[in-house]
C-alpha positions in Angstrom: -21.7 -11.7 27.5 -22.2 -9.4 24.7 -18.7 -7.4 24.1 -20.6 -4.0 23.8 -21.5 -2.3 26.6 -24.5 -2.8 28.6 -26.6 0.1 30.1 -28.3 -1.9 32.4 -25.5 -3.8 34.1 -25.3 -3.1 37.9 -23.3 -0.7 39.7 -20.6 -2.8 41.7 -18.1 -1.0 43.9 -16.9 -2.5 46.9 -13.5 -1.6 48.5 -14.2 -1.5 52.6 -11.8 -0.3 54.7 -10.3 -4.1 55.6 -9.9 -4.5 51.8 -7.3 -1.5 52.3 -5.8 -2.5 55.4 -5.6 -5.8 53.7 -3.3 -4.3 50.5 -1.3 -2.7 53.7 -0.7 -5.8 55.3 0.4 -7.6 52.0 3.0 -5.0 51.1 4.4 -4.9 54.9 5.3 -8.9 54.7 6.0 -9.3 51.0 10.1 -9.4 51.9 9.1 -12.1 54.0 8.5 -14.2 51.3 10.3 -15.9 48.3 7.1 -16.7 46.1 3.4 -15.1 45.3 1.0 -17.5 44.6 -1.9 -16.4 42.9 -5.3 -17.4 43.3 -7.7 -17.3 40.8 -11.5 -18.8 39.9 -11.0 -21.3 37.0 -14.2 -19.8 36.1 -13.1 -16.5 36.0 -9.4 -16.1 35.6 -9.6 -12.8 34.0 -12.2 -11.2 36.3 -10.8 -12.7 39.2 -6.9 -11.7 38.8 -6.0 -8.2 40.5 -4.4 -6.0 38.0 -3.4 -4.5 41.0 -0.7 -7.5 41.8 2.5 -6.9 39.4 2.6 -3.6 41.2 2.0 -4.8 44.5 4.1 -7.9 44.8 7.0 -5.9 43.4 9.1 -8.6 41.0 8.6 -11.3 43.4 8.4 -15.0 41.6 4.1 -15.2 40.8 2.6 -18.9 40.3 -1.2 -18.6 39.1 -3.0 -21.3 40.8 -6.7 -21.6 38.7 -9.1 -23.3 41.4 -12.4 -24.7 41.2 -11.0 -25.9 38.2 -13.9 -28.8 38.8 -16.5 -26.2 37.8 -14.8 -24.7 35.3 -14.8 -25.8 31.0 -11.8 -28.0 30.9 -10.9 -27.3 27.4 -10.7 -23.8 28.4 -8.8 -24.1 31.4 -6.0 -25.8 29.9 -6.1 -23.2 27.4 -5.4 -20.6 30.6 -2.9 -22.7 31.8 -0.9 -22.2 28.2 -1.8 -18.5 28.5 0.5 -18.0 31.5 3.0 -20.2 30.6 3.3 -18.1 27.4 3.4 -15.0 29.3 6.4 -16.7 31.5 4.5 -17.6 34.4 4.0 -20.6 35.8 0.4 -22.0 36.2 -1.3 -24.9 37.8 -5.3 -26.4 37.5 -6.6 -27.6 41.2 -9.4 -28.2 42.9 -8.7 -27.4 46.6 -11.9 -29.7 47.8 -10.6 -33.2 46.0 -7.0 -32.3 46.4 -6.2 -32.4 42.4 -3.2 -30.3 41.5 -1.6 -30.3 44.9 1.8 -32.3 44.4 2.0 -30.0 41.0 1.5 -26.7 43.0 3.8 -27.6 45.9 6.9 -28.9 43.8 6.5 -25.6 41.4 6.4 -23.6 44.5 9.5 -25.3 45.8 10.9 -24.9 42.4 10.5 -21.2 42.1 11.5 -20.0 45.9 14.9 -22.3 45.3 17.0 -19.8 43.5 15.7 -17.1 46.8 16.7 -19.4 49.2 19.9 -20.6 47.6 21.1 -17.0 47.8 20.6 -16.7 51.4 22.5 -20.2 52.5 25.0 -18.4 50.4 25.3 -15.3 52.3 25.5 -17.5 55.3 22.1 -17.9 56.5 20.7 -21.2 57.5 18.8 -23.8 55.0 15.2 -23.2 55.4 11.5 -24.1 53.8 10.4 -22.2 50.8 8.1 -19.4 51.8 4.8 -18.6 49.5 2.2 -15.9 49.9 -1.3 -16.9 49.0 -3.0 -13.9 47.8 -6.6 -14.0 46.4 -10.0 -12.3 45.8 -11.9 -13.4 48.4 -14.3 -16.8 48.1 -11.6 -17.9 46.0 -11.5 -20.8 47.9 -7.9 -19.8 49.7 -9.1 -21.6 53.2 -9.9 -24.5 51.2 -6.3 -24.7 50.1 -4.5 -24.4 53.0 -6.6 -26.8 54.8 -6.2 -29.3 51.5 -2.3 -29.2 52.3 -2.1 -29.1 55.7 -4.2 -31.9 55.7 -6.0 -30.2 59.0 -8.7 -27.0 59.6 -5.9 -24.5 59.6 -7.5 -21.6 58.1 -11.4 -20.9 58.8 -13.4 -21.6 55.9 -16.5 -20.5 54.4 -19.1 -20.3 51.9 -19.3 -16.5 51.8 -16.2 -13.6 51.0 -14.2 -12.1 53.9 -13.8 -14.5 55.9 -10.3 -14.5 56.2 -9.0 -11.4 57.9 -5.7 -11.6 59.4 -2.3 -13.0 58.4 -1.1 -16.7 60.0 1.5 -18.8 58.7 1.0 -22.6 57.9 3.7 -25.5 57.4 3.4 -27.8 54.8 5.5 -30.4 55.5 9.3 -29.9 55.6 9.8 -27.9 52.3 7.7 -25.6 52.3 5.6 -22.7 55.0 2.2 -20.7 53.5 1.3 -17.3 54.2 -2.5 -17.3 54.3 -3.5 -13.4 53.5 -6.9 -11.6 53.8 -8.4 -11.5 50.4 -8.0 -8.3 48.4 -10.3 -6.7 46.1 -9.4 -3.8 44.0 -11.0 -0.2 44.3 -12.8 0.0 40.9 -13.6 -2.3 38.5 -12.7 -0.5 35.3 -14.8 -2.8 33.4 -18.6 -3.3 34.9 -18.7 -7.1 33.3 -16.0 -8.3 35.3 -17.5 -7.1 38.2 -20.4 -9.2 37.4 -18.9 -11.6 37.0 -17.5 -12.0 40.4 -21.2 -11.5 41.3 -22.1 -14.6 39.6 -19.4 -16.7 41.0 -20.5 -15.1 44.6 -17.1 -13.5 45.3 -18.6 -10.7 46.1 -21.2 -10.2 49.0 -25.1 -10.5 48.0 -26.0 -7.7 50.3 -24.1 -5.4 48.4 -26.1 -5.4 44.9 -29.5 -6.3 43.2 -29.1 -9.6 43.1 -32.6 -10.4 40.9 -30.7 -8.3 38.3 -27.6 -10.6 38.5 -29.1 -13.2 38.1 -31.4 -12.4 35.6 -28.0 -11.2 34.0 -26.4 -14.6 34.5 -29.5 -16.4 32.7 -29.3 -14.4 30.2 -25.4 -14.8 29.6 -26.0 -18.5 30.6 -28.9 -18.8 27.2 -26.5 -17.8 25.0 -23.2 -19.0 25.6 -25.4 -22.5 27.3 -28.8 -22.9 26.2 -28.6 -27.0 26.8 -27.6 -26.5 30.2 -30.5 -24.3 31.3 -32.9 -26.7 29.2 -31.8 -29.7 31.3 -30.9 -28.3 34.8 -34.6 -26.7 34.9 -36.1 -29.0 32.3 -37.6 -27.2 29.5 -39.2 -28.9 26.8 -40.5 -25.9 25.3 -38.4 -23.0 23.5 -36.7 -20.9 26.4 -38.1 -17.8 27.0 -36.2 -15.1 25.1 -35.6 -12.7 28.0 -33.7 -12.9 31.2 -36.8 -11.9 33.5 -39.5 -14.5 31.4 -36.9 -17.0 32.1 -36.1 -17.0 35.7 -40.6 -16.8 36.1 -40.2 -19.9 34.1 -37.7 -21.2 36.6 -39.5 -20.1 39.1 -42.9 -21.6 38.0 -40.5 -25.4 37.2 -39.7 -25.2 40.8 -42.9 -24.3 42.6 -41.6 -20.6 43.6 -45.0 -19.3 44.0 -47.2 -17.2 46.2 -50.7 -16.8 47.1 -52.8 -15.8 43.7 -50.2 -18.1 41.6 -47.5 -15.4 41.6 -44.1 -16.5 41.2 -41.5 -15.8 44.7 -38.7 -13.7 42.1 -37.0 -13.7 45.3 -37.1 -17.9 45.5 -36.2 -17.8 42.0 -33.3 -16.0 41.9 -31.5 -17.6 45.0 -32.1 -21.1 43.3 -30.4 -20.0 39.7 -27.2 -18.5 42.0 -27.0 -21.0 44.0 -27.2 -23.8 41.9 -25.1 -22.2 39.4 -22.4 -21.5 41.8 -22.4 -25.0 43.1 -21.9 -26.4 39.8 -25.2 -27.5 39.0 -25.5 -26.7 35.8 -22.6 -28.1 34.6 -18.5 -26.7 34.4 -18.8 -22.7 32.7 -16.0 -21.4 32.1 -17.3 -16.9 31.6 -13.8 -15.8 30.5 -12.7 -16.6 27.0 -8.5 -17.2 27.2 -7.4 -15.0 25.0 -6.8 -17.6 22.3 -10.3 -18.6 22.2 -11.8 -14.7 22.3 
């Protein structure tokens, strides 16, 4: 996406009132944790992290866990994954649906909640599993964790944000016990892009935007960061049209989206380019340049 601003970018501001209690309910059973992990879209790990974290979690020990790193640009994801470790924190690629990354993110959970739990068997309490906090933005794909590891349907899952609304915990084996949390987005997005970015990537709820100008948006980041992508997903021979609305007609007309009088369905059109994009369709994006690469 172009680094200057864009006018027409949509408005999207979403912080309902379970979002809050959601914060609330974080803060009241952080000291019942030793360790934070963090989830974030592989695709997005800039857009998706919540600056609002460091302040919330309060010095606890953080593990960033990128996910969906199957979707994602795997040059660029290991790139992330030296990001954090530069910055001190330690950082793990999964994929919570084929189970890669899981031995790595238990054993550096384990790792980091050790010194916490040392402390207590030596102030006399009894030896006990590590305890993590999963926090995420929601459709993050936290359900899809928790079920990966506890090798059962433990947490309700779901193609669609919010789904997860109240605290439970979940053992994982004998080491270690997750705290599955409601996902928390923040109140504003300071910068409009990385809301629309958790747009693209569905993290945030269709109803609450104009999703024909999202994804017009997304084609039009999509042309020219991926040209080859769009020409073989939708199979264009022919040049691709230079605009965001003449391409998703185009789509439209390659997929038969059309109405009486030969009209394309923009409303056909546009669920096909999320959808398909989202899914991984098009081939692993990665929208958020680590810093390194910017």
């Amino acid at each position: 996406m172009d680094n200057e601003a864009r006018a027409d970018l949509p408005s999207l501001q979403w912080f309902p009132g379970h979002m809050k209690k959601a914060r609330r309910l974080i803060e009241e059973n952080l000291k019942m944790v030793d360790v934070v992990v963090e989830l974030l879209d592989a695709r997005i790990p800039l857009s998706s992290a919540n600056p609002m974290l460091a302040e919330i979690i309060k010095g606890k020990p953080r593990l960033v866990a990128l996910n969906k790193s199957d979707l994602a640009d795997q040059g660029r994801t290991r790139a992330w994954v030296q990001h954090f470790q530069a910055q001190g924190i330690k950082a793990v690629a999964i994929d919570s649906i084929k189970g890669k990354g899981m031995k790595e993110l238990v054993t550096l959970a384990e790792e980091l909640a050790r010194p916490w739990t040392d402390k207590l068997v030596a102030k006399g309490a009894r030896p006990r599993a590590a305890r993590c906090m999963i926090l995420g933005i929601p459709n993050v794909g936290k359900s899809s964790l928790i079920n990966r590891l506890a090798g059962a349907v433990k947490a309700k899952a779901a193609d669609k944000p919010g789904v997860t609304r109240a605290k439970q915990w979940i053992k994982i084996g004998r080491n270690l016990e997750l705290l599955d949390m409601p996902g928390i987005l923040w109140p504003k997005f300071e910068d409009q892009r990385m809301g629309l970015k958790l747009a693209f990537t569905g993290a945030i709820n269709d109803d609450i935007y104009d999703r024909e100008a999202v994804a017009v948006l997304l084609l039009e980041t999509l042309r020219r960061a991926h040209p080859e992508r769009l020409r073989e997903r939708f199979k264009f021979k022919e040049e691709l049209p230079e605009g965001g609305p003449e391409l998703l007609e185009a789509i439209g007309r390659k997929r038969g989206c059309l109405v009486k009088g030969g009209s394309v369905d923009l409303e056909k059109a546009q669920t096909i380019v999320l959808t398909e994009f989202r899914g991984g369709k098009l081939g692993q994006v990665t929208l958020d340049e680590p810093p390194a690469c910017e």
